[in-house]
TORMI-638271 format. One line per 5 residues: number of its first residue (from 1); their letters; for each residue x, y, z of C-alpha. Coordinates in nm, 2 decimals. Layout:
! TORMI-638271
NUM) A) X,Y,Z | ...
***
This chain:
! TORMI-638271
1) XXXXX) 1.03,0.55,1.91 | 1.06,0.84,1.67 | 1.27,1.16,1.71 | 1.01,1.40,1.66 | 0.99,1.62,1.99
6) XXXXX) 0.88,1.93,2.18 | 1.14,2.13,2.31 | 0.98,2.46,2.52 | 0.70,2.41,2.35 | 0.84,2.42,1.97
11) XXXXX) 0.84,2.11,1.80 | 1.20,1.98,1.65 | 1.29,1.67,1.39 | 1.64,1.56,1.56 | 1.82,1.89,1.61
16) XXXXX) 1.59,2.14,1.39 | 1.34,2.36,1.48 | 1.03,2.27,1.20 | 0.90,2.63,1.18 | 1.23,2.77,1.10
21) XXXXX) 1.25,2.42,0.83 | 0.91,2.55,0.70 | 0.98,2.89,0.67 | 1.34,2.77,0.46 | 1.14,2.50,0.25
26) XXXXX) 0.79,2.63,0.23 | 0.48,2.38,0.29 | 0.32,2.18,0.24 | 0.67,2.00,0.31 | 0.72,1.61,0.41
31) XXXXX) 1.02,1.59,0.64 | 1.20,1.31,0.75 | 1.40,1.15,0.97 | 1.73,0.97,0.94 | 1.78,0.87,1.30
36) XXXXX) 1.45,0.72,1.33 | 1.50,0.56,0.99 | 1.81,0.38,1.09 | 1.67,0.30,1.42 | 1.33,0.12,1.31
41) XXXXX) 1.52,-0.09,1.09 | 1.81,-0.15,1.29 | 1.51,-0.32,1.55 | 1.38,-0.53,1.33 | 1.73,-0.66,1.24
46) XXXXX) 1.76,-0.71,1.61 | 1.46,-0.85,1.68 | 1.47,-1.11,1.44 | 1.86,-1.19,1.40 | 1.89,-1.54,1.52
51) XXXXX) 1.64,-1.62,1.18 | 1.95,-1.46,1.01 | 1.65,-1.29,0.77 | 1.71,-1.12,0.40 | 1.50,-0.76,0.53
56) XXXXX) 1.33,-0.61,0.23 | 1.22,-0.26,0.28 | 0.90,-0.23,0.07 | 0.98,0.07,-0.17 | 0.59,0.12,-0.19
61) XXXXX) 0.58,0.26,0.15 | 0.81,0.56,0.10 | 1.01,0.55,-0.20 | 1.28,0.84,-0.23 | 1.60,0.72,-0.36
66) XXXXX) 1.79,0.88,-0.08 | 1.58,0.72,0.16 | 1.59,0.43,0.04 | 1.99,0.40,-0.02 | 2.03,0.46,0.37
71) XXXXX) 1.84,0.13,0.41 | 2.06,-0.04,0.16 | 2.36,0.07,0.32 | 2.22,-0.09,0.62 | 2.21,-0.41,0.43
76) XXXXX) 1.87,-0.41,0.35 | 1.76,-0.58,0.03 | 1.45,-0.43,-0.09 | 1.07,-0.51,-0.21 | 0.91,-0.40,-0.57
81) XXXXX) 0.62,-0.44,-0.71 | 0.70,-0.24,-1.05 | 0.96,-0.15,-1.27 | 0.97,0.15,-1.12 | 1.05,0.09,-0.80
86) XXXXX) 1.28,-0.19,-0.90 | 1.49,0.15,-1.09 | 1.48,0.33,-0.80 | 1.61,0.00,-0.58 | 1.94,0.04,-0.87
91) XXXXX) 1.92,0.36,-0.83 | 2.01,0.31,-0.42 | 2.26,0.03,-0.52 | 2.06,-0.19,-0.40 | 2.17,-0.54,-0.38
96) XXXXX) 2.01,-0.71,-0.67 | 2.01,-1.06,-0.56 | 1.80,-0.91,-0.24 | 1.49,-0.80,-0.44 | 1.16,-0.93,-0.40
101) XXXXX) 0.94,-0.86,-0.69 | 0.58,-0.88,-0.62 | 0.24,-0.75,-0.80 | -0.01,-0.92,-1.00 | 0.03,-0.70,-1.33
106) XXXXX) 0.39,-0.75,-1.45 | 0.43,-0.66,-1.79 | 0.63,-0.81,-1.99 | 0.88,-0.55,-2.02 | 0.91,-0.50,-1.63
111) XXXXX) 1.02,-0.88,-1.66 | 1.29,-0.90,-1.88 | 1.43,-0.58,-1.70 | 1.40,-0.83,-1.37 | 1.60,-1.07,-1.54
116) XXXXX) 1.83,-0.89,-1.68 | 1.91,-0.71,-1.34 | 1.93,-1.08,-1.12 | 1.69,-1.02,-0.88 | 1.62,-1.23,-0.60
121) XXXXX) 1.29,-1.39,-0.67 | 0.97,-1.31,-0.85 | 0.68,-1.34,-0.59 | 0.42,-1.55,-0.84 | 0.05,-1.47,-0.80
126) XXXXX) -0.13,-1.66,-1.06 | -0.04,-1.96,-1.29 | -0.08,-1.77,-1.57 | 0.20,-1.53,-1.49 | 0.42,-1.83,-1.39
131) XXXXX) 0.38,-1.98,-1.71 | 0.46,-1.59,-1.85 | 0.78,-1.52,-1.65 | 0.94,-1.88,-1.76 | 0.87,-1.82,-2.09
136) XXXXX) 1.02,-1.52,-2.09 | 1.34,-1.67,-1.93 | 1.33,-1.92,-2.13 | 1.38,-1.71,-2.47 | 1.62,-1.53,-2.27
141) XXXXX) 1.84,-1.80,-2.24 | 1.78,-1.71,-1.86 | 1.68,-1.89,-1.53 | 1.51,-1.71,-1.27 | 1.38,-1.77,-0.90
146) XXXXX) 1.02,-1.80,-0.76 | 0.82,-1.80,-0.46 | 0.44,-1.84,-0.50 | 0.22,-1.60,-0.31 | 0.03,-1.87,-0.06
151) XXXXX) -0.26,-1.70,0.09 | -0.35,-1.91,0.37 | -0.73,-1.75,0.49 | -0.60,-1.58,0.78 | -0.81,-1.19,0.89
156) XXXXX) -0.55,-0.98,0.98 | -0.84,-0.73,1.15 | -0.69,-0.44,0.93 | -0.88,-0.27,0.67 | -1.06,-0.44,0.38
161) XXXXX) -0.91,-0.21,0.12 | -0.55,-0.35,0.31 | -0.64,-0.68,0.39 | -0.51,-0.93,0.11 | -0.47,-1.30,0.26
166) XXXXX) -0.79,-1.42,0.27 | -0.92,-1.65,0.03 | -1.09,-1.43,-0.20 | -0.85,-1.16,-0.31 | -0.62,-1.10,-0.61
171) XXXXX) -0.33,-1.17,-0.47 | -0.17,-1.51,-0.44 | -0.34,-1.85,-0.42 | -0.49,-2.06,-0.17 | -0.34,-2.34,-0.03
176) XXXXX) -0.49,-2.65,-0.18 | -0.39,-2.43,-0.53 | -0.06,-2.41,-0.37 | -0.02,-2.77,-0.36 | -0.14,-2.85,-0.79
181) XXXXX) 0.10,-2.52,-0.84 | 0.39,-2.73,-0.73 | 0.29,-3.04,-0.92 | 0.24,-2.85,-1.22 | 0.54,-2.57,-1.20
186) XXXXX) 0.79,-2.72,-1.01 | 1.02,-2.87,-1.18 | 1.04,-2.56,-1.45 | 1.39,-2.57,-1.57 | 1.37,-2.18,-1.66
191) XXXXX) 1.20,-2.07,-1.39 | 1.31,-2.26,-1.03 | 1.00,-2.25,-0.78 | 1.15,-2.30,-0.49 | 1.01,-2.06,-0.23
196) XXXXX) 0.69,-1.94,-0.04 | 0.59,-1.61,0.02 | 0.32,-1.47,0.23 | 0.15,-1.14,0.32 | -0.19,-1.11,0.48
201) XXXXX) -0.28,-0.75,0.50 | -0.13,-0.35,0.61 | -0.11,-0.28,0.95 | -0.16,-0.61,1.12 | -0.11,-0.49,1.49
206) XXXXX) -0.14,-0.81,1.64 | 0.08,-1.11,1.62 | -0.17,-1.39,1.64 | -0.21,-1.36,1.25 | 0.10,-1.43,1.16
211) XXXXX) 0.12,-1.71,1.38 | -0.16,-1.91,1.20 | -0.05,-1.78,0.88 | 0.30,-1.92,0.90 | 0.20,-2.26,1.06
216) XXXXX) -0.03,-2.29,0.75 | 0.29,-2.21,0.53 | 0.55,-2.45,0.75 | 0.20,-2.74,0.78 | 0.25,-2.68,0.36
221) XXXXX) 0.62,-2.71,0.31 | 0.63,-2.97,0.49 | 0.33,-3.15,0.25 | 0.54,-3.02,-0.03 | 0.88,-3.20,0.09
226) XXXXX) 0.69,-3.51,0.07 | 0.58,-3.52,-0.27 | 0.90,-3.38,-0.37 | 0.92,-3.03,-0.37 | 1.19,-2.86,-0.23
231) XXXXX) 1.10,-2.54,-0.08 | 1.41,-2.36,0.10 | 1.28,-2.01,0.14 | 1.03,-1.89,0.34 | 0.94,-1.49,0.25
236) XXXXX) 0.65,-1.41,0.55 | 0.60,-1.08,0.37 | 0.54,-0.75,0.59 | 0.25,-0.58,0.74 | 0.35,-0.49,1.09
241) XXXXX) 0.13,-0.21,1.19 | 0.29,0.11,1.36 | 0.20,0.38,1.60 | -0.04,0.60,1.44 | -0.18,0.68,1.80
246) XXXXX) 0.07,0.63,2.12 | 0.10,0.18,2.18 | -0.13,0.10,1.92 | 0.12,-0.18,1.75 | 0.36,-0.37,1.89
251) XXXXX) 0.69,-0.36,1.86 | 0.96,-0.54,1.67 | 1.04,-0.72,1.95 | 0.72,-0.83,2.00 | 0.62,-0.96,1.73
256) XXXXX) 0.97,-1.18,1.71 | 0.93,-1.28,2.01 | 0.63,-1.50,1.87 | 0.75,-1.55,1.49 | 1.13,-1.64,1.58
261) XXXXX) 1.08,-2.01,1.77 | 0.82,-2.06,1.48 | 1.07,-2.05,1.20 | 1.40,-2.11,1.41 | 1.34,-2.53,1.31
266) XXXXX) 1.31,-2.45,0.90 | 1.63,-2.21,0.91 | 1.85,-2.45,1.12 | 1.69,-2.71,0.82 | 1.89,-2.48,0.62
271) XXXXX) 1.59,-2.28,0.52 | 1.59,-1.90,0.44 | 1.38,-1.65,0.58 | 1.27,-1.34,0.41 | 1.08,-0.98,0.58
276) XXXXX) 0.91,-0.71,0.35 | 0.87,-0.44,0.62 | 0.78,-0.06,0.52 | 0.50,0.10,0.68 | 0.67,-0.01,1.06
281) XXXXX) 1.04,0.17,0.96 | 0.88,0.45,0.74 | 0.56,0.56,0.90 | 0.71,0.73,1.20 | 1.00,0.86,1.02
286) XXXXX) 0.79,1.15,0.83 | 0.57,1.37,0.91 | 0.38,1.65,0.68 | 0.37,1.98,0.81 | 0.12,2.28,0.67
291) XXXXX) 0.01,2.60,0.67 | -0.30,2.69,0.82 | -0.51,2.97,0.53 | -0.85,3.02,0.67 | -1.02,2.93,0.97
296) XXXXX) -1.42,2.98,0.91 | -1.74,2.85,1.06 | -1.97,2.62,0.88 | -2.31,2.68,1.08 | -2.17,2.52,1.39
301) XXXXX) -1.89,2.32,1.28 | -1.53,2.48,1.23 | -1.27,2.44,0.97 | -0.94,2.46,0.98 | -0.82,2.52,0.63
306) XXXXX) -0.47,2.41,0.52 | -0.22,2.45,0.20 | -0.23,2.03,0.20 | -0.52,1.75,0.17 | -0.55,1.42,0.04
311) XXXXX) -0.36,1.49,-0.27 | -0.09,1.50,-0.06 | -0.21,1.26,0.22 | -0.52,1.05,0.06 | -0.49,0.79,0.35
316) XXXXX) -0.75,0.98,0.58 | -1.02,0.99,0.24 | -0.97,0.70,0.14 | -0.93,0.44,0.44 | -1.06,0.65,0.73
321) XXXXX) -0.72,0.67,0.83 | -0.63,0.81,1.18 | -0.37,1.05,1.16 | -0.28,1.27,1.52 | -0.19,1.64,1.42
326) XXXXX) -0.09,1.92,1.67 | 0.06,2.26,1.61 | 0.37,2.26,1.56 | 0.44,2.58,1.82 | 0.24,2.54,2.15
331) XXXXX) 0.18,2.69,2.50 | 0.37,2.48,2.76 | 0.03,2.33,2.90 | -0.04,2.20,2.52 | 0.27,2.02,2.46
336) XXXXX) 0.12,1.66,2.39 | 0.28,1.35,2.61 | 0.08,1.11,2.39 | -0.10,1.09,2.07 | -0.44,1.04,2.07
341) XXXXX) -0.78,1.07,1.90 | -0.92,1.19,2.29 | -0.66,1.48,2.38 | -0.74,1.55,2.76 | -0.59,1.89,2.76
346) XXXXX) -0.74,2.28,2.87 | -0.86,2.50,2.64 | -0.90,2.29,2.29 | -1.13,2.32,2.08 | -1.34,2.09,1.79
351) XXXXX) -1.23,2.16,1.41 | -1.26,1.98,1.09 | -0.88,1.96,0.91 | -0.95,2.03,0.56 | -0.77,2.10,0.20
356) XXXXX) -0.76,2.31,-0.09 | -0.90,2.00,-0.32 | -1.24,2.06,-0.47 | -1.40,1.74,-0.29 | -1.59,1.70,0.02
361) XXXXX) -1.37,1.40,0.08 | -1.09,1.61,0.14 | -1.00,1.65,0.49 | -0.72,1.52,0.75 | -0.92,1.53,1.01
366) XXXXX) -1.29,1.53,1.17 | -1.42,1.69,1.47 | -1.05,1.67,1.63 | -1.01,1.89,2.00 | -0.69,2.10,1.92
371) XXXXX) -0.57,2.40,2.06 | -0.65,2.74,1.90 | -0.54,2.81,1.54 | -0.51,3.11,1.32 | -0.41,3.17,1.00
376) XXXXX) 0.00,3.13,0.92 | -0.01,2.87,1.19 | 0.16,2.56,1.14 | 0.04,2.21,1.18 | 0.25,1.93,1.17
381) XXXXX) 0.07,1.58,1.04 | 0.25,1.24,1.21 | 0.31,0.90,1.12 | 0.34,1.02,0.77 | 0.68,0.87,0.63
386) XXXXX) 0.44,0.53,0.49 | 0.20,0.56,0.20 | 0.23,0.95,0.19 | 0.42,1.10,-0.04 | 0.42,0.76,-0.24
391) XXXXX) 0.08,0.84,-0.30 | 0.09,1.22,-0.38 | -0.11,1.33,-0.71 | -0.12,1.66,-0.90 | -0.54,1.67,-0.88
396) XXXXX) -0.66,1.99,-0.92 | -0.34,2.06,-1.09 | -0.18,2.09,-0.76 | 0.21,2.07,-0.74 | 0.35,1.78,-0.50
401) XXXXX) 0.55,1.90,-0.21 | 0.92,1.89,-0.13 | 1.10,1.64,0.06 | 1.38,1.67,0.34 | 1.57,1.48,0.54
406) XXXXX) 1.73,1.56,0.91 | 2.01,1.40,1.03 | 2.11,1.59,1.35 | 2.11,1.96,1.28 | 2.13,1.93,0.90
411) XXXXX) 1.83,1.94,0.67 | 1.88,1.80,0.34 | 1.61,1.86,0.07 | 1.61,1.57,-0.13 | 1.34,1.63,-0.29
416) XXXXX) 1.25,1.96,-0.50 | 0.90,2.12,-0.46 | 0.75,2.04,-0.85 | 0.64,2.34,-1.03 | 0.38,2.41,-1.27
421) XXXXX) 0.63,2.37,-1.54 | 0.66,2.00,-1.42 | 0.29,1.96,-1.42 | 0.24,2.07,-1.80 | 0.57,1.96,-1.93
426) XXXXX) 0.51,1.59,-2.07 | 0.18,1.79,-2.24 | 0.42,2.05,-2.45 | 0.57,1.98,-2.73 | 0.41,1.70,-2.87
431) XX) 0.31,1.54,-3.18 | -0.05,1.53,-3.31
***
């Protein structure tokens, strides 16, 4: 499902060879692809179309503006969670009334620029900032639209530093708070609450958790209706996992094929349905590649030193995050049919992926079986598009790498390699 391939042994994005990319860009280099871009999206509009759904790509899982405007030109409305992002969504020309704004911290400032730009909804995670956002509107001479973040105690089996719709997290509110929310807020006349949202963790790859957490959402709408609550838009959020080894999540279709006759009943009610997906369209779409500096010994261990770590990818320090990476160049017998921690293949042999960054944390990967590698070798890193680059630092002063994007034969760079002028620059200049 992605369009990153061996041909005779070299790997390609679309049409282009990625040494001859890397040798024209330099590394560490994130590269993406358009095709499979288009095409993850394009499944989940399929997969869920008879719900008729607002999709909102999730900026937070790949952000470029480029990348991002593809998806709005697709239709795609999008999801934000800062003031930021919501600039780059304009930035795309983005469909304001299609923008979800999540996040518990929203300043005050991020809010009137909401506002003033006629977003969709606010998705509301605490009374407090309810009572914020309306009063805001209200000296705005403004009304705005809300959906409170319902979590309804559902473990979507991910990990606990991703998981946030149980109970006891700082997102959202539970249901029986849901239920006073409405009593108390709903009949705002600055701020109209008159939508649900939900999102129970990142990646959820089965479907049985959103299952019980939307018939917890429908059982509470329903509650709602009878005390007089209006709720006409249902936001079930995003989550879906993706293939970071070969089947591990299921696919778009799959996870309709359970959510659909769910929600059909509410949207023929005239209800509205509502998708935040990022990691499942981005994640495959990208892909990291770097140069292998040094290969040493360690007493018995071996190490595979490259120009990149987890200032550039931090998901393997800081969730134990899988990530399959293979050479990008590769004897015939070593071309890889499937991803996988276990690669049952001749001749490989056990190394430790590590970085430049001054922390024993930093690594991509531990004890891995991979074919022989020597310095100037190059090692591509997959299922990168999602919470890569988004998350890139300078630590250790380290510039952040370029970005490109292939559509057929053509590579784009859309985003310049920073240089140590942009590292210093916001520190020169100033005044005491």
């Amino acid at each position: 499902m992605d369009d990153f391939q061996y041909k005779n042994g070299q790997l390609h994005c679309e049409q282009v060879n990625l040494d001859e990319l890397a040798n024209r860009f330099g590394t560490p280099l994130y590269v993406y692809s358009r095709r499979t871009f288009e095409d993850h999206y394009d499944r989940i509009a399929q997969a869920f179309a008879a719900l008729e759904p607002v999709i909102c790509y999730s900026i937070k899982s790949c952000g470029n503006v480029h990348l991002c405007k593809l998806l709005a030109e697709r239709g795609a409305g999008m999801d934000v969670v800062s003031g930021g992002e919501l600039h780059r969504a304009r930035l795309a020309k983005a469909e304001m009334g299609k923008v979800v704004y999540a996040g518990v911290g929203k300043t005050d400032a991020e809010i009137r620029q909401a506002i003033e730009a006629g977003i969709g909804y606010f998705n509301i995670e605490s009374e407090a900032e309810f009572k914020n956002i309306a009063s805001i509107a209200k000296a705005m001479n403004a009304r705005a639209r809300a959906a409170l973040r319902v979590n309804p105690d559902v473990d979507p089996k991910t990990h606990v530093k991703t998981t946030t719709g149980k109970k006891e997290t700082k997102f959202g509110v539970d249901i029986e708070r849901a239920r006073r929310f409405f009593e108390t807020f709903g009949k705002d006349s600055n701020l109209e609450l008159c939508a649900i949202h939900l999102h129970i963790g990142s990646p959820v790859l089965t479907v049985d958790p959103y299952v019980q957490a939307i018939e917890k959402a429908l059982g509470l709408i329903k509650d709602l209706k009878q005390s007089g609550h209006a709720v006409s838009v249902l936001d079930i959020g995003g989550g879906f996992g993706a293939n970071y080894q070969s089947d591990q999540s299921p696919v778009a279709a799959d996870y309709a094929a359970k959510i659909v006759p769910l929600l059909l009943p509410f949207k023929q009610a005239g209800g509205q349905i509502i998708l935040e997906p990022g990691r499942t369209i981005a994640a495959n779409a990208g892909m990291l590649l770097t140069r292998v500096q040094y290969v040493k010994m360690g007493g018995s261990k071996k190490f595979i030193i490259v120009d990149t770590g987890m200032h550039h990818l931090i998901r393997p320090a800081m969730y134990d995050a899988f990530h399959f990476l293979w050479p990008t160049n590769v004897a015939p017998n070593h071309e890889p049919t499937q991803r996988k921690a276990e690669m049952d293949l001749p001749g490989l042999e056990k190394a430790d992926v590590v970085g430049p960054i001054c922390e024993s944390s930093d690594y991509l990967a531990k004890d891995r079986m991979l074919p022989p590698m020597a310095r100037g070798d190059l090692l591509a890193v997959y299922t990168a598009g999602a919470y890569g680059m988004v998350m890139a630092s300078n630590y250790n002063a380290m510039p952040r790498p370029a970005e490109v994007l292939v559509s057929g034969a053509k590579a784009t760079l859309i985003r310049r390699r920073e240089t140590y002028d942009d590292l210093v620059g916001p520190e020169l200049n100033v005044g005491a």
